[in-house]
N, C-alpha and C positions, 0 to 999 in steps of 0.2 A: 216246460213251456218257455219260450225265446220273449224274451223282456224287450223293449226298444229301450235304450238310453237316453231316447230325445223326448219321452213321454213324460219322465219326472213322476213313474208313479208313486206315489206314498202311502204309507198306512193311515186308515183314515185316525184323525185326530192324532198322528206323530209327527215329531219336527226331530231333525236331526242338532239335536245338544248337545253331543259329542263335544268335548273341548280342546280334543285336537286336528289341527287345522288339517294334518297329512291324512288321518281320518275320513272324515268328512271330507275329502277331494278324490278318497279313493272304493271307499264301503259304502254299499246303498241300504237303505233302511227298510227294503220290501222282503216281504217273505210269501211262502206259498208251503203252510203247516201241513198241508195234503201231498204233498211232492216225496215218492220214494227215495230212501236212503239207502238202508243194508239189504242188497237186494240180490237174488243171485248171480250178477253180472257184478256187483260190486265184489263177493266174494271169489269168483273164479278172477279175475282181472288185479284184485289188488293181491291177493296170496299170491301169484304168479308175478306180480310188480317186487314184493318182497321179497321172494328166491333170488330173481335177478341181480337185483343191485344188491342185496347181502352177498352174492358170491363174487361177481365185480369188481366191488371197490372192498373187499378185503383182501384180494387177490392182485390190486395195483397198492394197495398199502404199503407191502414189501420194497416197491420199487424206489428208486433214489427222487423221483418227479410223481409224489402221487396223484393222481388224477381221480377227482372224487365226483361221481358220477348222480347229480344231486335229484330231486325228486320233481323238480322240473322240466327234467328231461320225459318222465315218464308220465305229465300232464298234455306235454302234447302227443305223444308217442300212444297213449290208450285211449285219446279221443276218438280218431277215426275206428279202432277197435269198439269201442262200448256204443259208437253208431251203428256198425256192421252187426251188431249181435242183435240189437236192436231191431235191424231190419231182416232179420233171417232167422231167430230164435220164434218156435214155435209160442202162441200166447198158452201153455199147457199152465194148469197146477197140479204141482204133484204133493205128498203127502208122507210126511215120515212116516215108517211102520211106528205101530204102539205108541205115539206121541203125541197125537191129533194135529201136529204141527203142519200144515200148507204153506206153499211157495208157490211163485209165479216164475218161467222162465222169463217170463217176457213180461214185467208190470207196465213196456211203455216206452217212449222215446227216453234215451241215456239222455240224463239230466244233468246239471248240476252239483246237484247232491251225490249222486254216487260217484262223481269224478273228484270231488273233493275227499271221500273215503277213503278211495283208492291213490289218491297220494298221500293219506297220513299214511298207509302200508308202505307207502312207497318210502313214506321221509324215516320212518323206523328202517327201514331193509338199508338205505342208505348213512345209517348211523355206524360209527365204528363201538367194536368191543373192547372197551379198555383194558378190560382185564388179561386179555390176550397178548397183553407187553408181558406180565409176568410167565405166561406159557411160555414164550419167549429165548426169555431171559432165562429160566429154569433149561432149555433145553441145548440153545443155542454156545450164551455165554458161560454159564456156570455147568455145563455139561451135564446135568443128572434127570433122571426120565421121568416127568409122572404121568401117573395114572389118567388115562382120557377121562375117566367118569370125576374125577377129581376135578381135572381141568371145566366140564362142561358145568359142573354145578360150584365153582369158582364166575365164570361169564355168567350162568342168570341170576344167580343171587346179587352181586355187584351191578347188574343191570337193572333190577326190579324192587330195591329195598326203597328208592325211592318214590316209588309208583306208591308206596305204601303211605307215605305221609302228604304229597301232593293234594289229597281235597282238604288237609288244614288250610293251606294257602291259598283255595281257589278263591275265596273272595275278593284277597288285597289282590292278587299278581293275574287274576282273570272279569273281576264280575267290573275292577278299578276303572273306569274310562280312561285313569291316567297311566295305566299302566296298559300301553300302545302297543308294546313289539312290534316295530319297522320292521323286520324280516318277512312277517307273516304278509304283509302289504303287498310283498312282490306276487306272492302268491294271488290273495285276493284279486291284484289286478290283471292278473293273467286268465285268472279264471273266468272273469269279466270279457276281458279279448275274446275268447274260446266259447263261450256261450252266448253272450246278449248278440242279438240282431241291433246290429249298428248301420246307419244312413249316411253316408259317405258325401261328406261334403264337398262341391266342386273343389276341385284342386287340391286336396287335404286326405291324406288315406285312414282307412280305419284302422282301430289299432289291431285288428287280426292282419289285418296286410301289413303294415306297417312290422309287425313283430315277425312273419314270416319272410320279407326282405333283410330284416338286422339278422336273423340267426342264418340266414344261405349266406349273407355277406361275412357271417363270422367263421362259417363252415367252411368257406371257401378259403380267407386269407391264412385260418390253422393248420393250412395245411404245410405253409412256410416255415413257420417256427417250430413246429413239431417233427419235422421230414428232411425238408432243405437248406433250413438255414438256425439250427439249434442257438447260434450264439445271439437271437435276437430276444433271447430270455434276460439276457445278462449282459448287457451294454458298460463296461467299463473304462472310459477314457482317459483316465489318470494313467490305468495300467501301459495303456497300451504309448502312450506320451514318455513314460519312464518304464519301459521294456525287463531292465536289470536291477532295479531299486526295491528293496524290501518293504522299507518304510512307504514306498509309493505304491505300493500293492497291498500294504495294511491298509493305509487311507482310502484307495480306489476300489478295492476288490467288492462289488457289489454282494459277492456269496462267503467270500471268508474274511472279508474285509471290512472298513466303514460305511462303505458303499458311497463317498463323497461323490458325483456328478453320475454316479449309477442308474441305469433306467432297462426297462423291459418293454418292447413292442408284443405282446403276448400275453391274451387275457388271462390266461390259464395263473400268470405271475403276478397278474393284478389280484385273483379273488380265488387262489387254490390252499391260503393259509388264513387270511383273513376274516374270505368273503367278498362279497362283490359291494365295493361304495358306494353305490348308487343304494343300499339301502339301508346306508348311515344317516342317522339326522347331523347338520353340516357339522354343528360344534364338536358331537363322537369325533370326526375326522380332524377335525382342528388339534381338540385338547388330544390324538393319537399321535398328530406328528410331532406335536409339541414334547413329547413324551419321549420320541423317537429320538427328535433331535439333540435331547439335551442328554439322554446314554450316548449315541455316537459320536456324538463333536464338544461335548464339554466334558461329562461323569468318567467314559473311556480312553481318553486322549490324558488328561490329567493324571490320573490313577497308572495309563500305562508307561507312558514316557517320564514321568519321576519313580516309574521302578516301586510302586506299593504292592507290596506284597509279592516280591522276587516277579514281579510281571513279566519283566523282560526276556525272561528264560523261555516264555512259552507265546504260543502265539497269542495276537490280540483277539481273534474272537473265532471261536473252537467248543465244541458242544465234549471233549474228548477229556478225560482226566490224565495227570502228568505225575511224575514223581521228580524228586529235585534236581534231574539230572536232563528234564526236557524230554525222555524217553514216556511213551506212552507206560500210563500205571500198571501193572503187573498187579493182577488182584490177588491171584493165584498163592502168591508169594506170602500174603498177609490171611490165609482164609485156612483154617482148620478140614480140609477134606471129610474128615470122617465126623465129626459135629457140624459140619457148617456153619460153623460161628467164627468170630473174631478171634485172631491170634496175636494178643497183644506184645509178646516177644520179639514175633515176627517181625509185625509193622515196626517196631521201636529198633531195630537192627537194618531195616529197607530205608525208609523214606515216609514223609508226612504225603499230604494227598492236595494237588496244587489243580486249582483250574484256570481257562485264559481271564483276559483283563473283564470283558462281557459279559461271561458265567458268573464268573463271581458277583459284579452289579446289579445281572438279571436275581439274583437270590438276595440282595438286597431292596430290590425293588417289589420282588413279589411279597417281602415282610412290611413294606411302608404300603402297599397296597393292597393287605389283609387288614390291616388298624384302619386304613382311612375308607377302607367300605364301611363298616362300624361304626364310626364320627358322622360320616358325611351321609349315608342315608337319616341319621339318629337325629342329624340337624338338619337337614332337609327335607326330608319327608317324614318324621316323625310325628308331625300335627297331621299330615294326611293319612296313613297308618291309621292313629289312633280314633280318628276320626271314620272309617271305614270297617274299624273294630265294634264302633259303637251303632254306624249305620246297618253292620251284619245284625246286630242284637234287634234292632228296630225293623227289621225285613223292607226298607228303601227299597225301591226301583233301580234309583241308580238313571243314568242314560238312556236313546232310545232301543238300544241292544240290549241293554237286562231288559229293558221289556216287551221285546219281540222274545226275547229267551225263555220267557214266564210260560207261555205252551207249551214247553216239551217238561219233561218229568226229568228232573236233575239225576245224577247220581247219588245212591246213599250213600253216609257217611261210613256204613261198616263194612260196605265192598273194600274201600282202601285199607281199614283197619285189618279184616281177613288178612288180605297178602302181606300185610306187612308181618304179621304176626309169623304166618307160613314161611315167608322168607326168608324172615331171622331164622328162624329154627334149621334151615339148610343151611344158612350162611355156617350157625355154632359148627353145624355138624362137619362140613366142609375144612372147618378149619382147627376144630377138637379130632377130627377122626383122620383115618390114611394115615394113620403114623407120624401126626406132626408134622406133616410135607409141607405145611403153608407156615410153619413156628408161632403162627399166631393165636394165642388164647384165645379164651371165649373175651374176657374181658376187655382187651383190646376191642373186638368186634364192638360190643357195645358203645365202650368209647367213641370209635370210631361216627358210627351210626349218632352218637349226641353231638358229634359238631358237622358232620353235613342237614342236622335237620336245625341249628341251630344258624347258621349261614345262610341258608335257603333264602330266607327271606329277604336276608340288605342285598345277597347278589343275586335274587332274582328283582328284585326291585331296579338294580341298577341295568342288567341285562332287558329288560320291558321297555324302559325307558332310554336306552341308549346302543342296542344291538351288537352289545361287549361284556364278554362274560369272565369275571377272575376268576381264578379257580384256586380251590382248597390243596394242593397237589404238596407245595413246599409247607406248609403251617402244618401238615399231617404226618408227612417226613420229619420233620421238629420238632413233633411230638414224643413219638413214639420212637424215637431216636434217642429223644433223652430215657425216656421210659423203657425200654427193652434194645439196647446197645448190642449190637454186632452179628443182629437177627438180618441181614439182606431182603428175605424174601418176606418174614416175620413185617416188614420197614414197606414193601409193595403191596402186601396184603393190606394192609392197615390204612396208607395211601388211598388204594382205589377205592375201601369201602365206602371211604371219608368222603374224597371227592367226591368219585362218582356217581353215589347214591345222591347226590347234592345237585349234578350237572343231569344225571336221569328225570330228579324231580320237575328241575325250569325244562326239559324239552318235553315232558308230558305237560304242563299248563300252557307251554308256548303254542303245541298241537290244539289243547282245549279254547285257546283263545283264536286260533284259526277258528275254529268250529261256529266260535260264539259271532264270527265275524258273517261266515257262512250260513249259520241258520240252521246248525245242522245237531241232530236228537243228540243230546250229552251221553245217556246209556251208550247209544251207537260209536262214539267216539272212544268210550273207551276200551269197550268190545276190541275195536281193532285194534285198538293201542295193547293194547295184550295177547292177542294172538301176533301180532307183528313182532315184538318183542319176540316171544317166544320161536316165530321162526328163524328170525334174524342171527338169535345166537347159535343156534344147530347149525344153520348152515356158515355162518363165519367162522365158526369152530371147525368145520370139518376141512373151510376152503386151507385154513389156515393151518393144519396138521398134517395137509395133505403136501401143501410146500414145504413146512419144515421136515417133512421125512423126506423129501424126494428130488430138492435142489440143492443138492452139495455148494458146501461152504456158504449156504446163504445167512447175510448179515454179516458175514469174517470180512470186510473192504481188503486187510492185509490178504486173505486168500483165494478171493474172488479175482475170475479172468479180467483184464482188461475191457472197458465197455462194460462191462456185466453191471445192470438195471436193479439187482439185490442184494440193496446197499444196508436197507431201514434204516432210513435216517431219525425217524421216531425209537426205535428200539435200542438205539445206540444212546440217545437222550436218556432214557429211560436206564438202562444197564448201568449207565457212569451215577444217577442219579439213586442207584443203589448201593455202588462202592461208600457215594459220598455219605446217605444217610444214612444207611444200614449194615453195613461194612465195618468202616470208620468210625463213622455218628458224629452226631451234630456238637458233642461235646472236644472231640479233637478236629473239629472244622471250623464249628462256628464260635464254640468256647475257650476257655483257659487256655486251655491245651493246643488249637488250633490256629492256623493262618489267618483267618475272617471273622475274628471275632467284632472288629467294628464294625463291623456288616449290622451287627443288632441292635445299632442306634437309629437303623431306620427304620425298628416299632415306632418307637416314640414322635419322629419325623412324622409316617404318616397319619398318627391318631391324631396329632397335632394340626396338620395341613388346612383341612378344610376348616379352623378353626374362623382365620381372619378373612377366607371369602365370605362364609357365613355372616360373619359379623360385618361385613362391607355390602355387605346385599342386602342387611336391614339397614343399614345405617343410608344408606342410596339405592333407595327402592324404584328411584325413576331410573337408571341405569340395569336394565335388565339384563342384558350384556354377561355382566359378573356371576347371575347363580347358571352359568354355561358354563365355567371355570370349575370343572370335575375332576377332580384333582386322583379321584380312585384312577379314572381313565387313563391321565396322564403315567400314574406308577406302574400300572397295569403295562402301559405298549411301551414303557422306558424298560420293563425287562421280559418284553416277549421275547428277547433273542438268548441263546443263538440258533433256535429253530426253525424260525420267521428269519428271513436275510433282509438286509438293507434293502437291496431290488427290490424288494417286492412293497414294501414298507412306500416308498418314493413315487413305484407307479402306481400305488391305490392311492395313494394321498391326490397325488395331482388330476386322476383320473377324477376323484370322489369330489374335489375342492369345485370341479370344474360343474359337474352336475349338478350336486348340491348345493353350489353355493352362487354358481355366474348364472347356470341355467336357471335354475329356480326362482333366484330376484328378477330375471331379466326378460325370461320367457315361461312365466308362471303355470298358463294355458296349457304349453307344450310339456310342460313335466307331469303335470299330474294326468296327463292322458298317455304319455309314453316311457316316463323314465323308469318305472317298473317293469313295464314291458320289458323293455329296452336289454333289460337285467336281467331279465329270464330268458332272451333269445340269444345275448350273447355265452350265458352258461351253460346254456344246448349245445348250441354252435363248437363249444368247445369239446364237450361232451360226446358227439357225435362222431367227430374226426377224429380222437384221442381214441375210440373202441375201432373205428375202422379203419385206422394206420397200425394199431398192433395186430388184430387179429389179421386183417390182409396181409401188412408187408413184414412188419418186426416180427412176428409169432412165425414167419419162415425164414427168418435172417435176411431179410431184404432193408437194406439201410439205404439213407440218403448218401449223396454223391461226397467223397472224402475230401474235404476242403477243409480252409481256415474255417469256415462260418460253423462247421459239423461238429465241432466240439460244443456237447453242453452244459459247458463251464462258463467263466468269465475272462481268461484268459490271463489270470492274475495267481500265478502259480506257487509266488514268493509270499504269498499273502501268509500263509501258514508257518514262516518261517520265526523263530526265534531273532531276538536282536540282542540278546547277550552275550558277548564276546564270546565268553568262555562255555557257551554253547553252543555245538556243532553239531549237525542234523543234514542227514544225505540230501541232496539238490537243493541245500539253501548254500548262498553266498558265506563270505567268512568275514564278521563285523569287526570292524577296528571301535 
């Protein structure tokens, strides 16, 4: 049933308490406990939502530009679908054999609720498989084959161990009113657009019009930067100012550079690593560039022009591993073929294992911003935690949302307990059986599995609260680096369990807290969340097996054609990220033995960090200003690179600074009625054009017109060049 938004209905005797303001401008407090959910138009529509984009966007992964094809696209895309069925679906019930179970094809006019359903299918199918860098890497770089059933029960074990422990946490990181997730927002308010019967006020459009005009407008001008004029990704004017200069194409190079005066007219640049900032709270954006700027133009400038740590030899910022001679590392060289382990001989007769000025920074920043998530949630939100702990034990209401929630039948607590149980036992098996193909013991597993569930908490806390999420990825690699040395794949295993079972867990409560914002049965949300999953990795798993057996040389840059689109730029990150930990180890990198050993002064840096905001935010409570000063945040986007480029860094900053921060003080009204929108129309917009420019024109070699603009690079070609004399490197200049 269509709500009017100009009615202010409410539930009798509820008042919206909510204590955040973005909240309460954007989620309404009605509900209708009688309104079908999981219905049979929800299940034929969102299973079929889930095939799609699971084979999609792991099929544009590969590519050098991936285009991630989000769950938004298929909110507007299955509306007028789940009205049609609506209108044409007989009202039959039918009746499983021997079950007594009935269904409806038809319960009714396509609701709300099931269009909500049907994009948690969707936002699952549009998740990627992490574990699929190691198929990868196992196939591609280190050339040895394994076993698909290996592979497939590697992606759902690593996908689903954290589903296992997610209802510990539902309390503090779902039932919390403080605990917001801005992401979800865009959602909500889109779905609002798409369903409430809204009255149009003279001269003012509703936001269904209003969102339908921004996404044709986005639809339309993508077609420029995608087709015709690729260099408007990557705007660099330094370079193109100093045409022949090294050093001027390190500072200018938006994509292998510093990105100094760098910028992108292309949304795709603004929110295709990040996200889109319009659904940043302003300070995230603030404390991100601050983070930005001080790796690019103070931490990397410093570090590489006084030459710390032989910098000069290699470029300034390179996702690529080096050996001492500037030549690309040669793993091969140092790897035992027939054990697959470390050949300490080897390496000790080749070369130590050197990365650019950036790399290196980035792995110090991700160590100061693994300690100060720890400090900084422990002292800021540790009274509310504890206090949430205690209000779980007392059964509080909580908000006006936990108690519109109190109707529906929660989930038990031994649903989660089962899988997790089930899923370890695949995980051991997985990586005890096939012959030791993953080198990872059982006990590793374990381990792994105790610090993504003991993490959970400070970075889903921080990820609720600020729509930025650190990730466990280097502190897992450091571990088990030191612990099980010159294991590679032994080193990725261990990795994703760590992580990702950690990064699985906050996107299933991030979904739950969609739900909780929606209104929608808890049993039913997770229903889907488990079948979505489970379709999700069959099919990325096959999309992805099915390129790597069938696109020569893909992921080889050195032997790939010219223009050729299958670069993986993610896998490349990943590969080098295994020489470094797993190869080599953390002990001749980051230890005694190795180049970067002061790198590990910045544990102590970030445990320390949030020490004196802390203490200056009690000490000047009337300055509130100061506990916005999130110093994980800042460690966090100071070493997102070098996989995130400066461009893209520069044009979400200014894009998001402008939204969130000019718009919002200034035209207050206008943002909470469109700036989500806003955010969801122009990610379709992009999303739309990006599938029907490849399958129409690129999927038959029909390219834009060959011009300056057609390159899509930055035009900054010396950026990657060495600046140490006595290093020479083909198409670079020769340094005095």
């Amino acid at each position: 049933m269509a709500v009017s938004i100009d009615e202010k209905v409410i539930a009798v005797e509820e008042v919206n308490d909510c204590p955040i303001e973005e909240v309460r401008l954007t989620v309404p407090i009605t509900d209708d406990p009688t309104m079908p959910a999981l219905t049979f138009r929800t299940w034929v529509l969102g299973v079929l939502s889930c095939l799609i984009l699971s084979f999609v966007n792991q099929f544009f992964r590969f590519r050098q530009n991936p285009v991630s094809i989000g769950s938004i696209s298929v909110q507007l895309a299955i509306l007028p679908v789940g009205k049609l069925m609506a209108a044409t679906l007989p009202e039959k019930i039918l009746t499983v054999p021997m079950t007594g179970w009935s269904f409806s094809l038809n319960p009714g006019p396509f609701n709300i609720k099931e269009h909500v359903l049907i994009t948690v299918f969707a936002n699952v199918g549009s998740g990627s498989v992490y574990a699929l860098h190691i198929v990868t890497i196992i196939k591609v770089f280190y050339k040895v084959e394994i076993q698909p059933v290996l592979a497939i029960l590697l992606t759902l074990t690593t996908q689903m161990l954290g589903y296992g422990w997610a209802g510990l946490f539902r309390k503090f990181l779902v039932d919390s009113p403080y605990m917001w997730w801005p992401t979800s927002l865009v959602q909500v308010s889109l779905f609002r657009a798409l369903h409430e019967t809204e009255k149009r006020v003279k001269g003012r459009l509703t936001r269904l019009q209003f969102f339908i005009i921004a996404l044709g407008s986005c639809f339309a001008y993508s077609i420029i930067p995608a087709y015709f004029f690729p260099s408007l990704t990557a705007l660099s004017f330094i370079c193109w100012m100093w045409p022949k200069s090294a050093t001027a194409h390190q500072i200018g190079g938006g994509l292998q550079g510093l990105g100094l005066l760098s910028f992108g007219f292309d949304w795709n640049v603004v929110s295709s690593f990040i996200g889109s900032p319009l659904a940043y709270p302003a300070y995230s954006i603030v404390c991100a560039l601050v983070g930005a700027f001080f790796a690019l133009y103070v931490a990397a400038p410093i570090v590489h022009w006084t030459n710390s740590f032989e910098a000069k030899r290699f470029p300034i910022f390179s996702s690529r591993t080096f050996d001492e001679y500037g030549n690309r590392y040669n793993v091969t060289r140092i790897l035992d073929q027939k054990s697959f382990s470390f050949d300490e001989q080897a390496y000790d007769s080749y070369s130590k294992v050197y990365v650019s000025t950036i790399f290196a920074f980035s792995y110090g920043m991700s160590f100061a911003t693994l300690a100060a998530s720890l400090s900084h949630v422990a002292l800021f939100n540790g009274r509310s935690i504890w206090r949430q702990m205690k209000s779980s034990i007392k059964d509080k209401s909580g908000d006006v949302y936990n108690r519109i929630m109190k109707n529906y039948d929660s989930v038990p607590q031994w649903w989660f307990y089962t899988i997790f149980v089930v899923v370890l036992a695949l995980a051991i098996f997985a990586c005890e059986g096939f012959g030791g193909k993953l080198q990872l013991p059982y006990w590793g597993v374990l381990l792994a599995i105790a610090l993504g569930l003991f993490f959970t908490l400070p970075i889903g806390v921080i990820t609720a609260t600020t729509n930025q999420q650190p990730g466990l990825n280097v502190i897992t690699e450091l571990i088990i680096g030191y612990l099980y040395p010159g294991k590679p794949i032994a080193n990725v295993a261990f990795k994703t369990y760590g992580y990702i079972s950690m990064v699985q867990s906050i996107f299933f409560l991030q979904d739950l807290k969609l739900g909780h914002y929606m209104k929608i049965p808890p049993r039913s949300m997770f229903l889907v969340q488990m079948v979505g999953t489970l379709i999700n990795n069959v099919i990325t798993f096959g999309t992805a097996w099915w390129l790597l057996t069938t696109v020569e040389n893909i992921c080889d840059v050195t032997q790939l054609p010219k223009g050729s689109p299958w670069t993986c730029p993610g896998d490349n990150v990943f590969y080098s990220a295994s020489i470094i930990w797993g190869v080599v180890g953390p002990l001749r990198m980051f230890g005694k033995l190795g180049v970067y050993a002061k790198l590990n002064w910045f544990f102590l840096v970030g445990l320390i960090s949030p020490v004196p905001i802390w203490w200056l935010s009690r000490k000047f409570p009337q300055h509130k200003w100061i506990k916005l000063i999130h110093t994980p945040l800042i460690f966090f986007n100071a070493g997102a690179f070098p996989e995130i480029k400066p461009v893209n860094y520069w044009t979400w900053g200014v894009v998001g600074i402008f939204f969130n921060v000019y718009v919002y003080r200034r035209y207050r009204g206008w943002w909470a009625r469109h700036n989500y929108v806003l955010s969801a129309a122009l990610d379709a917009g992009v999303a739309f054009l990006a599938l029907l420019v490849y399958f129409s024109l690129q999927m038959n070699d029909i390219f834009g017109p060959d011009w300056w603009g057609a390159d899509g690079g930055d035009h900054c070609p010396l950026a990657i060049c060495p600046t140490d004399p006595r290093i020479m490197v083909e198409g670079c200049p020769a340094m005095s």
